[in-house]
C-alpha positions in Angstrom: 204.4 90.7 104.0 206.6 91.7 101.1 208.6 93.9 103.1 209.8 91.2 105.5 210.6 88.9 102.6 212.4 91.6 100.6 214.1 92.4 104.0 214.8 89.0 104.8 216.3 87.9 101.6 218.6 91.2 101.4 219.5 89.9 104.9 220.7 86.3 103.3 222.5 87.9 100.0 224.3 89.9 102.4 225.1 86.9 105.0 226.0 84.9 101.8 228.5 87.2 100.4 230.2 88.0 103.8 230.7 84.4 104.0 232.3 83.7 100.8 234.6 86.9 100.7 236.4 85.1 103.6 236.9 81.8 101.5 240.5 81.2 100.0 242.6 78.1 98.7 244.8 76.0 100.5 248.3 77.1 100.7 250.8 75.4 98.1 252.4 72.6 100.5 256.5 73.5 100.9 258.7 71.9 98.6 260.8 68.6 99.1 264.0 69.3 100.8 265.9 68.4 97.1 263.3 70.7 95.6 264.1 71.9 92.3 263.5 75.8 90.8 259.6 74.7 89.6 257.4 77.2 91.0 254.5 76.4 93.3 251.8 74.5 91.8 248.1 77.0 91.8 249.6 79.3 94.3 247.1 81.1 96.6 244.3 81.6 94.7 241.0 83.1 96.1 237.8 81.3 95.3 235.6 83.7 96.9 235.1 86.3 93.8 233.9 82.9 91.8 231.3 82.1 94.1 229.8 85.7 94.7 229.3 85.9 90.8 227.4 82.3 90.9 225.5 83.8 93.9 224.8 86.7 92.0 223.5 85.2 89.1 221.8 82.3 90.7 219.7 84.8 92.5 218.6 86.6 89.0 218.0 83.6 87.5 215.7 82.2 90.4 214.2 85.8 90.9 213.4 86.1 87.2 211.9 82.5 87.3 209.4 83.9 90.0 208.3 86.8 88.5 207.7 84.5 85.6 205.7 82.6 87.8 203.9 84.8 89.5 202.5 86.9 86.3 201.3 83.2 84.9 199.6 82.7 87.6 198.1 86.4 87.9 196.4 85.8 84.2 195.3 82.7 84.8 
């Protein structure tokens, strides 16, 4: 049984961070027609590396509290 669930959470993670390396910002929107020289406002940034680190770490965090849980359990 631990197999498939190591196997099937590997399958998610992987799922998870395919979908978010595709994830970017909104383009800037063009400038009036009197624009001035300001540059864009935020530009293009990617979100995607952001959300693979939260990913990352969310998953430590909740992995860690299950170990936790599951020795507490094994000495009681």
């Amino acid at each position: 049984m631990k197999k498939y669930l190591k196997f099937i959470l590997l399958f998610i993670t992987v799922i998870l961070i395919s979908i978010t390396l595709n994830v970017y910002a909104d383009r800037t929107p063009n400038p009036p027609p009197q624009g001035g020289d300001k540059p864009p406002v935020g530009g293009g940034a990617p979100i995607g590396s952001g959300l693979v680190i939260l990913l990352v770490l969310g998953s430590g965090y909740g992995a860690k509290k299950f170990y936790d849980y599951k020795k507490k359990k094994l000495l009681d």
